[in-house]
N, C-alpha and C positions, 0 to 999 in steps of 0.2 A: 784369559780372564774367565771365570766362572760364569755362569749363567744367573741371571739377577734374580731373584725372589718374586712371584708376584701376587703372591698375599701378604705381605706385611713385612717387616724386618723385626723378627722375636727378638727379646731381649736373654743374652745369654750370660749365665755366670761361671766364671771360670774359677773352677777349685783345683789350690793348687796345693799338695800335703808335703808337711817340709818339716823333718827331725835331722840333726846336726847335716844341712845343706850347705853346708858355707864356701863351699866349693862351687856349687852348679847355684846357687838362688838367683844372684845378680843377675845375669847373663840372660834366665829364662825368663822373670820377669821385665826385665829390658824388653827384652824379644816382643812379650803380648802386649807392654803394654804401647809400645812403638812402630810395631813390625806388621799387625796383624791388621791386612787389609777387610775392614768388618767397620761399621760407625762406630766413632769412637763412645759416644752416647746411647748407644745399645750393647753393652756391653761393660762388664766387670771383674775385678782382679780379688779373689778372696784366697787369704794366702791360709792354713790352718799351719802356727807354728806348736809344734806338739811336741812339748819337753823336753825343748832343743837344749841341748848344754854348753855348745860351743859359742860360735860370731854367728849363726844364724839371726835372732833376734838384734844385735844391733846391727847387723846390714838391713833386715827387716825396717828397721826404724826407718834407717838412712833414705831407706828407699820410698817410704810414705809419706819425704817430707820431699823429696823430688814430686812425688806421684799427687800428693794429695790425700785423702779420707775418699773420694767420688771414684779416682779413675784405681787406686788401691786400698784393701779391707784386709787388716792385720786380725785373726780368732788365733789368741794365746793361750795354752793349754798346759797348765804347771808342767803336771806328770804323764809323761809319754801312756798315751790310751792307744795306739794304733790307728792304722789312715784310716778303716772302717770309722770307730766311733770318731774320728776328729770330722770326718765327712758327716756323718747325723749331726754333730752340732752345726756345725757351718748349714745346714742344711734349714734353721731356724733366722738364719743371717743371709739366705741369699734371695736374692731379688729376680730374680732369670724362670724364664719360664723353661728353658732347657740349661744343662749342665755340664759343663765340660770338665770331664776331669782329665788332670794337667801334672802329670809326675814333675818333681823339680830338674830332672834331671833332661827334660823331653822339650822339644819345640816345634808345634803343628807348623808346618808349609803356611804362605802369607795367607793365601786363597780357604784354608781348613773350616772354618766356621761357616762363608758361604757353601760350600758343598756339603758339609753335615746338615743344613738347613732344606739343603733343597731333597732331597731324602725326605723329610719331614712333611714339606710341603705336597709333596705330587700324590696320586689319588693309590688310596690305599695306606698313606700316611698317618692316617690317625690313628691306627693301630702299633706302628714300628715305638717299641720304647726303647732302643739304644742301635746306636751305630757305633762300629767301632775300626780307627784306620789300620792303615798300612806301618808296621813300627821297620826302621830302617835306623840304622848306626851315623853315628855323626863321626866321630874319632874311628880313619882309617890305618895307623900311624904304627901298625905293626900284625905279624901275621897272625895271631891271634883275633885282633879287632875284624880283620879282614874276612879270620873263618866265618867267624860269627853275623858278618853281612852276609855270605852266602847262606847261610843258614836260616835268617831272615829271610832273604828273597824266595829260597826254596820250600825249604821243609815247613815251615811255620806258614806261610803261603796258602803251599799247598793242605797244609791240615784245613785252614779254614774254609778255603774254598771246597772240601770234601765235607765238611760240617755243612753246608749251604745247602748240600744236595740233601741233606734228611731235612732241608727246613728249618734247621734253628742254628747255632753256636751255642759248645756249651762253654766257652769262657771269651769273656772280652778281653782287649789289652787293657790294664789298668792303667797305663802309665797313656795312654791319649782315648777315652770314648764320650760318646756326645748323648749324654741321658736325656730322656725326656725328665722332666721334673715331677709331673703327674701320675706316670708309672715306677717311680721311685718312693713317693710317699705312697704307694699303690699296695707295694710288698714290704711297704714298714722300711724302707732304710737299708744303710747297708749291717751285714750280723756284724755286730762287733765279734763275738767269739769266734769268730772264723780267720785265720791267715791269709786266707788268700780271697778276699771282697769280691773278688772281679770274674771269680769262677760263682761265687755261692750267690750273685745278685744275677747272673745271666741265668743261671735255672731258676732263681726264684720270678722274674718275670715271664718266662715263657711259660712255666706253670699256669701264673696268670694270667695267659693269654693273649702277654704282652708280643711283639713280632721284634727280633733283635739283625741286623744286619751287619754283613762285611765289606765294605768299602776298600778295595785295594788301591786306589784313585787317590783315594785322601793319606796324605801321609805326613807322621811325623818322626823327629829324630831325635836319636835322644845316645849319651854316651855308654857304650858298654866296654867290661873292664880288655885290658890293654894286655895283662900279663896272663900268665898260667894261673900263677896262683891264685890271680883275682877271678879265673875265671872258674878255678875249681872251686872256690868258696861262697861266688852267686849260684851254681847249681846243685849244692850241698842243702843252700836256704831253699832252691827251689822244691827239690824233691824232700824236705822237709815238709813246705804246705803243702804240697800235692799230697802226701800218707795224711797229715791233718785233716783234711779236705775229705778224702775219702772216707775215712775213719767217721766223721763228721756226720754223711751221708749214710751212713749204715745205720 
């Protein structure tokens, strides 16, 4: 069990960004909104459905009539804008003084929220504007999935923890980090024009002075693809925003 709070129990909003999800949505939101050891009453589900075209929006539905309007918050977005600007809108919609942002495809450990929190809390906290977990593979189910946990536990690891030593990170994982909300409206949001949010909002906080953290402790899981193909074609996108990114930067 995590260590208990003892200035307050924040109130946190979880954003969760979902364009044709119909595969992974259920499952995750299931997950937060049943799974995740945190008061049920300090805490919120904001799903941003962004130009879904498929059964995203009516499992969406389906699910806010299990959940309710309290414990889940549906932001419907005709035309796909990207996670960036679907996160500045919801950002006018949510109630949390910190952020969790929550890929559909990810699921923080029950305990995640309590340990982001305590980060926040302890002295020198008032400065940290984002912490970000440990990402780890959920589908082990072929040697593919399997390289890519080692890959995880190692390489990716180890980049951040050598990032820690110059004092900052220069990218969060997008798909699980726990914002402050105050250094977020601090640097304006996340860029919409940017591909990749999660790299161009960790520099923009530290810029500002904001303090960004890695938490190898806190971990969440989320599926990565299975086959070859799929996996040559999430690295194709990746090193797509990384040239964006940089290009960007110059």
């Amino acid at each position: 069990m995590p260590r208990y709070l003892e200035k307050g129990t924040p109130f946190i909003t979880i954003l969760v960004p979902a364009h044709n999800e119909e595969a992974s949505i259920e499952s995750t939101i299931e997950h937060l909104e049943e799974r995740m050891n945190y008061p049920t009453n300090q805490y919120e589900v904001v799903v941003v459905n962004d130009g879904s075209t498929g059964q995203t929006g009516a499992i969406l539905n389906r699910l806010q009539t299990r959940y309710g309007e309290k414990g889940l918050r549906v932001i419907t977005i005709i035309n796909n804008r990207g996670k960036a600007a679907g996160f500045n809108i919801a950002l006018g919609f949510s109630k949390g003084q910190f952020l969790l942002s929550n890929d559909a495809d990810s699921k923080p450990e029950v305990d995640a929220l309590w340990k982001y929190m305590h980060y926040f809390e302890r002295e020198g906290g008032d400065r940290l504007g984002a912490i970000t977990g440990n990402m780890l593979s959920i589908n082990k189910t072929s040697l593919v999935a399997e390289a890519q946990q080692n890959e995880l536990n190692s390489i990716i690891g180890l980049i951040k923890r050598s990032q820690l030593s110059y004092g900052g990170l220069f990218a969060f994982f997008g798909a699980n980090t726990m914002y402050r909300k105050a250094a977020v409206l601090d640097v304006g949001g996340w860029q919409a024009e940017q591909p990749t949010e999660d790299i161009a909002i960790s520099w923009d906080m530290q810029v500002h002075g904001w303090q960004a953290y890695f938490a190898p402790h806190i971990r969440f899981f989320m599926d990565v693809p299975e086959t070859l193909p799929e996996l040559v074609k999430q690295r194709r996108r990746w090193d797509s925003c990384i040239i964006n990114e940089i290009d960007g930067c110059l």
